[in-house]
VMD Tcl script that builds the backbone (N, CA, C; Angstrom):
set m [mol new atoms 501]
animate dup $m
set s [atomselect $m all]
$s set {name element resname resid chain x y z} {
  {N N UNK 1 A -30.359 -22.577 -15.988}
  {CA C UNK 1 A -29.100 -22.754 -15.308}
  {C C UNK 1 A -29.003 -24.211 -14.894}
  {N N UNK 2 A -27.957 -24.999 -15.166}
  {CA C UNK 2 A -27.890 -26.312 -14.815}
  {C C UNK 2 A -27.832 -26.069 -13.255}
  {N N UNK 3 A -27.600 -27.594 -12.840}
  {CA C UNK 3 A -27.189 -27.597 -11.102}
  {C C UNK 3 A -25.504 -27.270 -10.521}
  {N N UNK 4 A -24.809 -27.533 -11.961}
  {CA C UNK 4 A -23.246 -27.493 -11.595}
  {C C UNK 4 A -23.001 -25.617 -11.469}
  {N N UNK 5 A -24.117 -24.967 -12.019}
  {CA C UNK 5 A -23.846 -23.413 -12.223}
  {C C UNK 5 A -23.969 -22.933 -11.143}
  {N N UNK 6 A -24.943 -23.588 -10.396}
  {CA C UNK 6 A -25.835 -23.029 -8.631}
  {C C UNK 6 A -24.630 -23.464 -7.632}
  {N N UNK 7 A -24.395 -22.121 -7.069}
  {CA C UNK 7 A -23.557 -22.499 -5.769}
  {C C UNK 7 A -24.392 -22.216 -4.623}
  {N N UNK 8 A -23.739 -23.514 -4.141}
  {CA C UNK 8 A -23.972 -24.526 -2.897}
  {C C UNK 8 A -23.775 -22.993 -1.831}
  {N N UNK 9 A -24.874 -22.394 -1.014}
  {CA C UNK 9 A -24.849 -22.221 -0.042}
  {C C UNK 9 A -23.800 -22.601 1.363}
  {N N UNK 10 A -22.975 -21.221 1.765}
  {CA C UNK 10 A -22.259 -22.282 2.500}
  {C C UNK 10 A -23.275 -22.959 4.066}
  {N N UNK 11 A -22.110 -23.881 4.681}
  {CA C UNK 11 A -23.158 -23.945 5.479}
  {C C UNK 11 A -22.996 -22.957 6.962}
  {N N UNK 12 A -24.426 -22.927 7.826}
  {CA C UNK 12 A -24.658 -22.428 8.480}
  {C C UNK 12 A -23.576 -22.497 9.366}
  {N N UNK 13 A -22.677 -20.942 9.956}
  {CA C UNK 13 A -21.574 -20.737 10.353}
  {C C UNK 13 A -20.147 -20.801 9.873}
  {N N UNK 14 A -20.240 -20.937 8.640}
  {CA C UNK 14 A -19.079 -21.087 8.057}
  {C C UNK 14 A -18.637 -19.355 7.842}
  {N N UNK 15 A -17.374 -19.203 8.063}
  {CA C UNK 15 A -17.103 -17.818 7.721}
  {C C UNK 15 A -17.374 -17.808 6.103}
  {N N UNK 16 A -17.420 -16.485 5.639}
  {CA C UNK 16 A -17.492 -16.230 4.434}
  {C C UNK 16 A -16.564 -15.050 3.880}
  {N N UNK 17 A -15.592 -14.775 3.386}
  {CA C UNK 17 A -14.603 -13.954 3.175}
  {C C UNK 17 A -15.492 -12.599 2.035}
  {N N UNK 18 A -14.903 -11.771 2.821}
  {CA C UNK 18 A -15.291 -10.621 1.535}
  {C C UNK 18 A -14.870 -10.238 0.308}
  {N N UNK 19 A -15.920 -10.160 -1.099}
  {CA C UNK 19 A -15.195 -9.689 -1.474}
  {C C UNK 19 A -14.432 -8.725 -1.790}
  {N N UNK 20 A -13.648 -8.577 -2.610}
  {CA C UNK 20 A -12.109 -7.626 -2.886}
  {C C UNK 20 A -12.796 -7.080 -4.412}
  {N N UNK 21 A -12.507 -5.915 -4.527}
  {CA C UNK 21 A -12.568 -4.985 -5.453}
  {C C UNK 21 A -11.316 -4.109 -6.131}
  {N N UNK 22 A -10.706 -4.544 -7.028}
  {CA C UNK 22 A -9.366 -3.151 -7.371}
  {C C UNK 22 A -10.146 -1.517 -7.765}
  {N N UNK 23 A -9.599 -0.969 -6.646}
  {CA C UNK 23 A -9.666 0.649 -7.092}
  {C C UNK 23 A -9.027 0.806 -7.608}
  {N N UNK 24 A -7.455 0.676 -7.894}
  {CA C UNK 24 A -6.605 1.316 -8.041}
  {C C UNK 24 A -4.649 0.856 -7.531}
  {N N UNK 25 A -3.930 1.510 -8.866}
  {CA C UNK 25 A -2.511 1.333 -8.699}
  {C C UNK 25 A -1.877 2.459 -8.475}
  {N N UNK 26 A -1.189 2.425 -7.100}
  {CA C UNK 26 A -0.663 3.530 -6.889}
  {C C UNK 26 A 0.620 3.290 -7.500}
  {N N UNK 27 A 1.623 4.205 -8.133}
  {CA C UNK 27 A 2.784 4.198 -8.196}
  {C C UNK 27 A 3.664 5.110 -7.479}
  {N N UNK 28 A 4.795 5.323 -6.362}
  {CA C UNK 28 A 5.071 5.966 -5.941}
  {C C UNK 28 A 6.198 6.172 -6.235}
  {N N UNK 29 A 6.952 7.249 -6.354}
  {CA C UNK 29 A 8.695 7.679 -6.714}
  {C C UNK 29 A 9.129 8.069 -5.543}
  {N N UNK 30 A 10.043 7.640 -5.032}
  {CA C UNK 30 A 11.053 7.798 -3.989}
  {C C UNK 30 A 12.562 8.531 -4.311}
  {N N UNK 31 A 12.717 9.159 -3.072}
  {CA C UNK 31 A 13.869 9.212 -3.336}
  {C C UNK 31 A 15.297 8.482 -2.480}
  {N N UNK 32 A 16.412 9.215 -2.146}
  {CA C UNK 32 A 17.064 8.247 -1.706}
  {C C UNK 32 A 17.062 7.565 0.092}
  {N N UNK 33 A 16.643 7.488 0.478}
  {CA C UNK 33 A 16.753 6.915 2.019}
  {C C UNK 33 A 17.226 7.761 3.094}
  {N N UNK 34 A 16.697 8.000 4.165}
  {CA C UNK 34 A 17.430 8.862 5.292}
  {C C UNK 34 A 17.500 7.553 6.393}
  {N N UNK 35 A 18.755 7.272 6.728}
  {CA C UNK 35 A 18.951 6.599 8.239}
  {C C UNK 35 A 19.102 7.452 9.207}
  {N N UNK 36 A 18.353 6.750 10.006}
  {CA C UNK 36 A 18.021 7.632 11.274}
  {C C UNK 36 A 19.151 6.523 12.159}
  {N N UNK 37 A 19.409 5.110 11.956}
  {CA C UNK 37 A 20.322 4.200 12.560}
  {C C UNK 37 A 19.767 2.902 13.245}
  {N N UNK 38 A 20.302 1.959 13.977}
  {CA C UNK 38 A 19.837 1.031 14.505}
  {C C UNK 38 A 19.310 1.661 16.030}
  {N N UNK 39 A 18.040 2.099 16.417}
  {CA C UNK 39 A 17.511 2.822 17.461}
  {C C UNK 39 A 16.826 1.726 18.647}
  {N N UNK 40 A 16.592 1.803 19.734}
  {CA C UNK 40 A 15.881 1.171 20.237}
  {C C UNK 40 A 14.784 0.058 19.657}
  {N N UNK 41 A 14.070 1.110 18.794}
  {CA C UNK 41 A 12.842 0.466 17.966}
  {C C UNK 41 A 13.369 -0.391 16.574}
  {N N UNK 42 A 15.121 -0.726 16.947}
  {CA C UNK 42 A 15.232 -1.300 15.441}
  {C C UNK 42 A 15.791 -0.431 14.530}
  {N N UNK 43 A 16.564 -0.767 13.504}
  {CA C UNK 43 A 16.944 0.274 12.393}
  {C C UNK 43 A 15.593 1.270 12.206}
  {N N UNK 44 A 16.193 2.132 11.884}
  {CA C UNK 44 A 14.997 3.585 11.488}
  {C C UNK 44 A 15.328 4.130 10.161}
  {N N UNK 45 A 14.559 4.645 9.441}
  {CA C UNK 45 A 14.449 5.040 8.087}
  {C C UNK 45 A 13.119 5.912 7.719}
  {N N UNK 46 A 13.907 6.681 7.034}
  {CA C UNK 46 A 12.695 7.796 6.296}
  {C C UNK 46 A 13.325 7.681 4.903}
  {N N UNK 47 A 12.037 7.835 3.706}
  {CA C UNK 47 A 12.206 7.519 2.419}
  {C C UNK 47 A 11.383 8.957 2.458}
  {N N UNK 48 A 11.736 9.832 1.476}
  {CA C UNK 48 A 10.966 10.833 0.654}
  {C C UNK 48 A 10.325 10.351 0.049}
  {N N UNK 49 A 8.903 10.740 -0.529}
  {CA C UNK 49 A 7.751 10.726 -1.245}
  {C C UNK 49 A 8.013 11.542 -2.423}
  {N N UNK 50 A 8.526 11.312 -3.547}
  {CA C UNK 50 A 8.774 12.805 -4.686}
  {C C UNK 50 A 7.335 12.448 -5.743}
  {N N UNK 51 A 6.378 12.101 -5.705}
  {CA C UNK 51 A 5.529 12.206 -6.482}
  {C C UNK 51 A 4.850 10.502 -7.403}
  {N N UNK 52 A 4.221 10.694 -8.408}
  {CA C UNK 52 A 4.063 9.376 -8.788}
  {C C UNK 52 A 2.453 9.392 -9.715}
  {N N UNK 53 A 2.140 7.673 -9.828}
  {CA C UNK 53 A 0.849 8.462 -10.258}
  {C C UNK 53 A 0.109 7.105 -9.748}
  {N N UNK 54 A -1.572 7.890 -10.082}
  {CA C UNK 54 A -2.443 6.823 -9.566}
  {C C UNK 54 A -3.283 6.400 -11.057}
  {N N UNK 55 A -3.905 5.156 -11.198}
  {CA C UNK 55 A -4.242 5.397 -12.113}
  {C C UNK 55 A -5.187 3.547 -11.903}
  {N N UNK 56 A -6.783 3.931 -12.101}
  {CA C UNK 56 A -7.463 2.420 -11.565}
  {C C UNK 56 A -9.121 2.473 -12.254}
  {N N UNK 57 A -9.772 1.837 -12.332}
  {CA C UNK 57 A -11.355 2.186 -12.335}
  {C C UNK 57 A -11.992 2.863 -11.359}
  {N N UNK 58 A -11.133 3.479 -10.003}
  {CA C UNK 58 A -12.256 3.821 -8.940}
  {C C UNK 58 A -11.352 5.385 -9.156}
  {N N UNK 59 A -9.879 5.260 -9.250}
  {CA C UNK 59 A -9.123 6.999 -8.747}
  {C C UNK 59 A -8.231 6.655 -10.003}
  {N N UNK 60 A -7.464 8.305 -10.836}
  {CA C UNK 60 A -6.698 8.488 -11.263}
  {C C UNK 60 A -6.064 9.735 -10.889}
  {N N UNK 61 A -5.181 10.156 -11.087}
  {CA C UNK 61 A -4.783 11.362 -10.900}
  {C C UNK 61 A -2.747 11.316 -10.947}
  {N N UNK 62 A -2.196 11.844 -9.699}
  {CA C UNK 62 A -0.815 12.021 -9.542}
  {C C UNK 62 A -0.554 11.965 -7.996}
  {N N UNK 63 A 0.769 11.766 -7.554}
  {CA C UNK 63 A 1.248 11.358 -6.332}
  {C C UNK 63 A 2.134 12.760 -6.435}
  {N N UNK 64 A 1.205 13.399 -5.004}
  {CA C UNK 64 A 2.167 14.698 -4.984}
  {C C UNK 64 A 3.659 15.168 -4.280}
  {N N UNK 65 A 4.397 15.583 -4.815}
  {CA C UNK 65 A 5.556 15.537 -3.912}
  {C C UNK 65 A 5.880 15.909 -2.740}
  {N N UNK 66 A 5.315 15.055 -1.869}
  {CA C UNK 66 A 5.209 15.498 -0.673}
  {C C UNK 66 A 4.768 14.345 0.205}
  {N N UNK 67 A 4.999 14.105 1.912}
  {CA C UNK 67 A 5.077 13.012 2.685}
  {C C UNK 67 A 6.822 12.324 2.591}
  {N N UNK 68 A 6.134 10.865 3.307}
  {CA C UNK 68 A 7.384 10.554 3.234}
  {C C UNK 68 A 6.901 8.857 3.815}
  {N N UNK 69 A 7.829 7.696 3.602}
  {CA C UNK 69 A 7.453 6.341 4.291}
  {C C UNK 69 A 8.849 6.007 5.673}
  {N N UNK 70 A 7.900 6.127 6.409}
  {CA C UNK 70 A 8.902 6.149 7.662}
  {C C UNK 70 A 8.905 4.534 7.441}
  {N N UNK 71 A 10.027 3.834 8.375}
  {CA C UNK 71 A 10.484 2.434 7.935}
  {C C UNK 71 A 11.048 2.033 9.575}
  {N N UNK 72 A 10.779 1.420 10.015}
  {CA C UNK 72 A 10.729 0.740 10.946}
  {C C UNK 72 A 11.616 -1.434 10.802}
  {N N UNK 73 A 12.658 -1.693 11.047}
  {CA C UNK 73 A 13.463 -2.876 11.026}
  {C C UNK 73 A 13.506 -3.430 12.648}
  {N N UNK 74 A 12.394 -4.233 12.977}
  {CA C UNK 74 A 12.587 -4.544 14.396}
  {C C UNK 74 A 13.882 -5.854 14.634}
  {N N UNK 75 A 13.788 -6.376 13.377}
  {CA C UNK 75 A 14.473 -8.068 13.259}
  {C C UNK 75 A 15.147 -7.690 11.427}
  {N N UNK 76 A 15.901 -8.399 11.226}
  {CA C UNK 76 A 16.434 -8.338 9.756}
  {C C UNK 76 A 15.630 -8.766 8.770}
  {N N UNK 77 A 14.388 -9.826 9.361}
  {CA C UNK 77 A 13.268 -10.085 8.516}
  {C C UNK 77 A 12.093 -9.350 8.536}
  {N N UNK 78 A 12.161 -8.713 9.222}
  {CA C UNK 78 A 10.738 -7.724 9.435}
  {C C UNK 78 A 10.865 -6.353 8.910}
  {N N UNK 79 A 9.961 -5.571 8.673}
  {CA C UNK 79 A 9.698 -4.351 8.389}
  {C C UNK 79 A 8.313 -3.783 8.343}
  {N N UNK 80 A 8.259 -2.880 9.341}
  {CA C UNK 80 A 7.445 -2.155 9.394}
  {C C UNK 80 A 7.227 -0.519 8.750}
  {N N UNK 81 A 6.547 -0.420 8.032}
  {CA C UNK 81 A 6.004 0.717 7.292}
  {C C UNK 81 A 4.726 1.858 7.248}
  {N N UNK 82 A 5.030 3.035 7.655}
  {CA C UNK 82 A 4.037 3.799 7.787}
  {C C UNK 82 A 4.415 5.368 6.626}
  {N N UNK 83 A 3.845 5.253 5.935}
  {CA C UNK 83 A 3.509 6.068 4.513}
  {C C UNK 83 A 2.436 6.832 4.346}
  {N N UNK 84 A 2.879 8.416 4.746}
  {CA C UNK 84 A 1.657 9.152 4.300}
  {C C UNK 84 A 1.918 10.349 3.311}
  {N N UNK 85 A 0.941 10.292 2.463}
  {CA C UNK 85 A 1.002 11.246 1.524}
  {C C UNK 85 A -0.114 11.644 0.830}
  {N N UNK 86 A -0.189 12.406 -0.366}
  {CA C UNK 86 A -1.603 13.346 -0.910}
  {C C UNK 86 A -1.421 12.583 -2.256}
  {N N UNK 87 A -2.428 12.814 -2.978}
  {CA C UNK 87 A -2.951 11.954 -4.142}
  {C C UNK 87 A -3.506 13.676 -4.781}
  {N N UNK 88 A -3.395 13.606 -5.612}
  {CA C UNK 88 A -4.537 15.212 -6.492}
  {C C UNK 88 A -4.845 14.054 -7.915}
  {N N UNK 89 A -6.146 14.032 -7.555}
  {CA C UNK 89 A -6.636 13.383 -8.278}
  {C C UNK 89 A -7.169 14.327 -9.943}
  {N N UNK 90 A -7.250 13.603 -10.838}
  {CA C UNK 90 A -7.615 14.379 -12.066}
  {C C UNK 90 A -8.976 15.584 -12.010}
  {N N UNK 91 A -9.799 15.249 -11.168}
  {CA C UNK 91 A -10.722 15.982 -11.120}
  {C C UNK 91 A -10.288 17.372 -9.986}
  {N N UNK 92 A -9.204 17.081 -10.049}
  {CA C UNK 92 A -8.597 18.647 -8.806}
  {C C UNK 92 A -8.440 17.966 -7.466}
  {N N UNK 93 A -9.380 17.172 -6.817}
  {CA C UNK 93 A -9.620 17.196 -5.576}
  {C C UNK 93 A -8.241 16.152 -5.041}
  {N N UNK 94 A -8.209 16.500 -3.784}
  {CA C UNK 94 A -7.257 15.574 -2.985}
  {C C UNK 94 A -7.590 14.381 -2.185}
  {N N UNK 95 A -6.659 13.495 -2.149}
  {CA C UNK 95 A -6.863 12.580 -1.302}
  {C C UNK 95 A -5.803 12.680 -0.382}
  {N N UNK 96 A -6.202 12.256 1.163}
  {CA C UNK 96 A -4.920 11.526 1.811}
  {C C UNK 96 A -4.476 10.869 1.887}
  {N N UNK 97 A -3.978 10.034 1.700}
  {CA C UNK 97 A -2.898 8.443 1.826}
  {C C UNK 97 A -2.401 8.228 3.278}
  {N N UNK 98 A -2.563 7.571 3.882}
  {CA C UNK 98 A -2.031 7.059 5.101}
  {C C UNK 98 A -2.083 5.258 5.207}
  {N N UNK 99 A -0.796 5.108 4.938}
  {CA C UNK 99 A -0.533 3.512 4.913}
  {C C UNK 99 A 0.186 2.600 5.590}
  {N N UNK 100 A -0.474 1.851 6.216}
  {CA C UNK 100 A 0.416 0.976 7.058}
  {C C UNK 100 A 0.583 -0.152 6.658}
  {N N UNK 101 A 1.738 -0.764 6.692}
  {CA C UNK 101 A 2.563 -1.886 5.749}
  {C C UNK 101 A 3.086 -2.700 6.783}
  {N N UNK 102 A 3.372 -4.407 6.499}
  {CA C UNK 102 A 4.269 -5.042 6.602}
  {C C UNK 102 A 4.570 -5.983 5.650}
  {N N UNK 103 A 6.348 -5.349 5.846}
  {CA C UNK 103 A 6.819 -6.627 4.612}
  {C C UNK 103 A 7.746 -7.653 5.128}
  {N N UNK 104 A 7.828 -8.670 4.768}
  {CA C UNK 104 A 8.754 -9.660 5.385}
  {C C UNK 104 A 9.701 -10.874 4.094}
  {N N UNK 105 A 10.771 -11.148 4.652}
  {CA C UNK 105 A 11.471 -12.107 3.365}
  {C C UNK 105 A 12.062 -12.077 3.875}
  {N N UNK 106 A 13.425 -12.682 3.711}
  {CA C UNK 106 A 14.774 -13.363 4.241}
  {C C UNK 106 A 15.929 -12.093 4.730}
  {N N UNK 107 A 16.104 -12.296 5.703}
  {CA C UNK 107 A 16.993 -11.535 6.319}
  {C C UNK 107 A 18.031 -11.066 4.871}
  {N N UNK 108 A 18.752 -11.552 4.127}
  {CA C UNK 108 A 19.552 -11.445 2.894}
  {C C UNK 108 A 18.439 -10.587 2.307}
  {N N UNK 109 A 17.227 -10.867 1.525}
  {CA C UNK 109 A 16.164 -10.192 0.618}
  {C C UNK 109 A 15.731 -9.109 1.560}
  {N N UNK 110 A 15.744 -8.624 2.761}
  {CA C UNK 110 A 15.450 -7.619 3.013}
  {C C UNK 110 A 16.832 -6.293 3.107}
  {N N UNK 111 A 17.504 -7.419 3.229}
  {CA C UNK 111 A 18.872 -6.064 3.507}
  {C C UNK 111 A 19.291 -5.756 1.508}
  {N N UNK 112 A 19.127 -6.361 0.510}
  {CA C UNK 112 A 19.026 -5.817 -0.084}
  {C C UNK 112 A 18.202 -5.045 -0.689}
  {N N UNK 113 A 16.891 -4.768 -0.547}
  {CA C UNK 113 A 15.561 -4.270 -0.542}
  {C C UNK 113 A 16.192 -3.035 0.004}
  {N N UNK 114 A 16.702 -2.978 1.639}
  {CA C UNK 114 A 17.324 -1.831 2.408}
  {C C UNK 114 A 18.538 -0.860 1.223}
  {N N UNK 115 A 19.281 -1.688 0.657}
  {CA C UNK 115 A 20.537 -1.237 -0.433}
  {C C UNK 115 A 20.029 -1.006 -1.938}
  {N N UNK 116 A 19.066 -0.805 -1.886}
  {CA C UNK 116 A 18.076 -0.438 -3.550}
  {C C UNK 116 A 18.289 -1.219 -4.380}
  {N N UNK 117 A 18.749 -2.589 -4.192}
  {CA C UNK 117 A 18.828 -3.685 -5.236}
  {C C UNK 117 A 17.629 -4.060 -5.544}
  {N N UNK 118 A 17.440 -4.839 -7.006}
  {CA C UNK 118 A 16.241 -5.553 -6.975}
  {C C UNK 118 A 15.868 -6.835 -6.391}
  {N N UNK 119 A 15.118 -7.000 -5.773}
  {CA C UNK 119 A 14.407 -8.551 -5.298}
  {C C UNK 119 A 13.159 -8.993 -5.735}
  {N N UNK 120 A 13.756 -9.834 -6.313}
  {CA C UNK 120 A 11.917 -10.628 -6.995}
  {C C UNK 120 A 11.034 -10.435 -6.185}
  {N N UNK 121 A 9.488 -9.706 -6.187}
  {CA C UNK 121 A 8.598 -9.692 -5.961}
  {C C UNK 121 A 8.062 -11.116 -4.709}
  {N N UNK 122 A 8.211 -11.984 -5.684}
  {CA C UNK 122 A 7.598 -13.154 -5.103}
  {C C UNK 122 A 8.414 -13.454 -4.073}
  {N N UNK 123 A 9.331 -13.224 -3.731}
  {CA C UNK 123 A 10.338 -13.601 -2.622}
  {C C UNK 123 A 10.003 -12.693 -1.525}
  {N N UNK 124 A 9.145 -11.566 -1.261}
  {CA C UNK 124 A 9.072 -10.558 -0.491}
  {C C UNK 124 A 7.221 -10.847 0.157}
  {N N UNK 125 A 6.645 -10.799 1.355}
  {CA C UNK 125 A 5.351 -10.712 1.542}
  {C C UNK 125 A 5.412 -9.413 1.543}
  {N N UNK 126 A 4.621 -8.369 1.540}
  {CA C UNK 126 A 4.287 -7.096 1.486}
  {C C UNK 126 A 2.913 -6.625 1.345}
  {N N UNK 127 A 2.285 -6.912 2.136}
  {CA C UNK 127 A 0.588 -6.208 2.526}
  {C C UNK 127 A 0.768 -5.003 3.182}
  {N N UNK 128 A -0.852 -4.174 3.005}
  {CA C UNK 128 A -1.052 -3.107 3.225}
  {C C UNK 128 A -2.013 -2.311 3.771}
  {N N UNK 129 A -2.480 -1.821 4.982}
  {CA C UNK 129 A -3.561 -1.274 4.751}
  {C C UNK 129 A -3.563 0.420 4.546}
  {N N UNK 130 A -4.356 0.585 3.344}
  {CA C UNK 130 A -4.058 2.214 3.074}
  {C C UNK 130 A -5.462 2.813 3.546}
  {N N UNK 131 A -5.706 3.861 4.045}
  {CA C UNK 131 A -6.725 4.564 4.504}
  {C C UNK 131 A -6.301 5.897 3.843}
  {N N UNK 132 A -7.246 5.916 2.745}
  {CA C UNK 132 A -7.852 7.341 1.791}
  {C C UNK 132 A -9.221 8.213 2.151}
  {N N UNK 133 A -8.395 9.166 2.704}
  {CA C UNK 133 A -9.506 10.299 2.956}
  {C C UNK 133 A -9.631 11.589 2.388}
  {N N UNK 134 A -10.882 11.790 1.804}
  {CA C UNK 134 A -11.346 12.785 1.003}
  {C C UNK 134 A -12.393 13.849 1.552}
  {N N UNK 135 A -11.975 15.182 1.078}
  {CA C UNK 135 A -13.439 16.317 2.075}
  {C C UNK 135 A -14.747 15.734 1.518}
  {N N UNK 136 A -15.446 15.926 2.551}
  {CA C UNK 136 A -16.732 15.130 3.045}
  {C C UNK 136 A -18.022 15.823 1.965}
  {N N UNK 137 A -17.553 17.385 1.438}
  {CA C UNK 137 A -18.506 17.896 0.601}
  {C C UNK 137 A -18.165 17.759 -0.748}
  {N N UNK 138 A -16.958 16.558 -1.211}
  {CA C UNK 138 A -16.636 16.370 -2.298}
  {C C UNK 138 A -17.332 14.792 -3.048}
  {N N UNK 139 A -16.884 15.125 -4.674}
  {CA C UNK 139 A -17.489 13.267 -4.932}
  {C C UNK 139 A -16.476 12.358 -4.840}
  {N N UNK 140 A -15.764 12.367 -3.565}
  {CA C UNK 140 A -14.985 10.940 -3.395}
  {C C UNK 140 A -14.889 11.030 -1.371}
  {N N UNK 141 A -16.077 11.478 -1.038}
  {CA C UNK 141 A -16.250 11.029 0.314}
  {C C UNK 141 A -16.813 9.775 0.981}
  {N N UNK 142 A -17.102 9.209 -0.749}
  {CA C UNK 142 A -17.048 7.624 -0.299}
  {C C UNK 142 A -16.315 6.742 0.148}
  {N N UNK 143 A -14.964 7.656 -0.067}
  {CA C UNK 143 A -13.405 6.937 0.496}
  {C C UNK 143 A -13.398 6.556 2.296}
  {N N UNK 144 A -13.794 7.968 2.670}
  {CA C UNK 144 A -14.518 8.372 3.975}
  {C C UNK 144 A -14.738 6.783 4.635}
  {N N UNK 145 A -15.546 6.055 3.824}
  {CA C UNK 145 A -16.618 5.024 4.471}
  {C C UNK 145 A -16.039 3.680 4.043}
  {N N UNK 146 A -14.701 3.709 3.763}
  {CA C UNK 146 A -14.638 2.225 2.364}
  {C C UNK 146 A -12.784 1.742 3.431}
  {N N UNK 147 A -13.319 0.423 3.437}
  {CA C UNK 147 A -12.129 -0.264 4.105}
  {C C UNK 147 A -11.290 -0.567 2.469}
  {N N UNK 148 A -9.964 -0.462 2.749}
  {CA C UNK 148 A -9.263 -0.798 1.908}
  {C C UNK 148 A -8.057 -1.857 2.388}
  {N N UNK 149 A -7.325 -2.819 1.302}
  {CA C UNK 149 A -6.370 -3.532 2.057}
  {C C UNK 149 A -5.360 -3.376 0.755}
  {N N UNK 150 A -4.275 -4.257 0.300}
  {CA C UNK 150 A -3.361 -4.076 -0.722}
  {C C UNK 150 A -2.584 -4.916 -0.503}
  {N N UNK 151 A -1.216 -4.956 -1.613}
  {CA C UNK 151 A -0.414 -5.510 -1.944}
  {C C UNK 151 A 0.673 -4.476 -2.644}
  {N N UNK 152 A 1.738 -4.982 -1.776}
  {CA C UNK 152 A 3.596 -3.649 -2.550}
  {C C UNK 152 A 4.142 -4.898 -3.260}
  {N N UNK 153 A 4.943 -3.817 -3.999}
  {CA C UNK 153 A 6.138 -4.453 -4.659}
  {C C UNK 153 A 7.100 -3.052 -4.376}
  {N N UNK 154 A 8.566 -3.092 -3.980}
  {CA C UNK 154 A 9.743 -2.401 -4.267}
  {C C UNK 154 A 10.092 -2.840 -5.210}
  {N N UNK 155 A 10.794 -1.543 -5.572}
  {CA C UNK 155 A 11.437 -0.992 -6.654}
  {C C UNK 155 A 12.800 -0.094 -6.056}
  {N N UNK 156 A 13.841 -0.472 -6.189}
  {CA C UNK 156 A 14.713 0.783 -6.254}
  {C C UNK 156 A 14.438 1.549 -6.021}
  {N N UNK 157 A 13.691 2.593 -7.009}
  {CA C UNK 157 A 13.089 3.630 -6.792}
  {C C UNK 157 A 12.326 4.292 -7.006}
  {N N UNK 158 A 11.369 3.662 -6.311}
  {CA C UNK 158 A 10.070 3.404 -5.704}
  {C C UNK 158 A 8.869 2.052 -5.450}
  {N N UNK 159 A 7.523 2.605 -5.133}
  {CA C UNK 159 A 6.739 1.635 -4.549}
  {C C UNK 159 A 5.464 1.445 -5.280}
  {N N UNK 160 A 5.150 0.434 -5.504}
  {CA C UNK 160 A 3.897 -0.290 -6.614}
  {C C UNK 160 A 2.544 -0.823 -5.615}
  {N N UNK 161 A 1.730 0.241 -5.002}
  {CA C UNK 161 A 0.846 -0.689 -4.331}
  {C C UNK 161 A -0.502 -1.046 -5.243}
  {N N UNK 162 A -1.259 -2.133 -5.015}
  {CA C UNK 162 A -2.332 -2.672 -5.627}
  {C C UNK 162 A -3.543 -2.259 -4.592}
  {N N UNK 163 A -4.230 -1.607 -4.739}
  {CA C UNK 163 A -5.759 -1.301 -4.029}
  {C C UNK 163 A -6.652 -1.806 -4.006}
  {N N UNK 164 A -7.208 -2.158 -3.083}
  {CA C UNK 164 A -8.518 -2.993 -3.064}
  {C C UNK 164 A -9.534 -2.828 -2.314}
  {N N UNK 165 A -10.914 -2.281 -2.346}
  {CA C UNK 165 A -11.717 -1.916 -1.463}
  {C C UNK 165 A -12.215 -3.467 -0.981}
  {N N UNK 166 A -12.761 -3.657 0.027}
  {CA C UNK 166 A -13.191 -4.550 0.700}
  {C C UNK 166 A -14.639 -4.486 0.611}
  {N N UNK 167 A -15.421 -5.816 0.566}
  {CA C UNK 167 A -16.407 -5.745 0.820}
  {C C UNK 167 A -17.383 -5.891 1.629}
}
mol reanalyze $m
mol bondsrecalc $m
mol representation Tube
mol addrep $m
């Protein structure tokens, strides 16, 4: 191994970031929007969950029809997101999905995001943290133990998250 191949140790106290692993792409199908209205807490919104699929090196399976992504608008640029739903993975067994989101972009790029238009990806931040839980006497109770973080994209209709176990 030359010397340019050997990495430099960082130095003593330097943070060191973890790495990131892809499990998995969720795809989710939505359906059309429930307003709940502009509430105390901000516009309110519930999106149906109608199904979808998963499909990664760590999980594959389907997004079952069922849950829902509650939606939270404190400011015209903000959005807050909480998404829970079941996964039936190919091998039978289930997962839970429970995801907490924030997305942010321009007051304009979010109110059409709100009206099912498309908005370029790159114009939108949208992180995630999803917490997947599986029965404890099954082979994916490693989920159980595994921090995960992500990345959305909207869609009209529906949601594209990117999975990533942490290391």
């Amino acid at each position: 191994m030359s010397s340019r191949d050997q990495k430099t140790p960082p130095a003593p106290g330097t943070p060191v970031a973890p790495p990131l692993e892809h499990v998995a792409t969720i795809e989710v199908d939505v359906d059309a929007p429930i307003t709940v209205g502009a509430t105390v807490d901000g516009v309110r919104r519930v999106v149906p969950i109608r199904g979808g699929r998963v499909h990664g090196p760590g999980l594959t399976g389907r997004v079952l029809d069922v849950g829902a992504d509650f939606q939270q608008y404190p400011t015209p640029d903000v959005a807050y997101l909480v998404a829970d739903y079941v996964v039936e993975l190919d091998d039978g067994h289930h997962v839970l999905v429970q995801n907490r989101a924030l997305r942010t972009g321009s007051a304009e790029d979010l109110r059409k995001v709100m009206a099912g238009e498309t908005v370029d990806p790159a114009r939108i931040h949208f992180r995630c943290v999803p917490r997947l839980t599986a029965d404890e006497a099954g082979p994916h109770a490693w989920l159980n133990r595994t921090l995960f973080i992500g990345t959305g994209e909207r869609s009209p209709h529906g949601v594209r998250i990117e999975v990533f176990r942490v290391g």
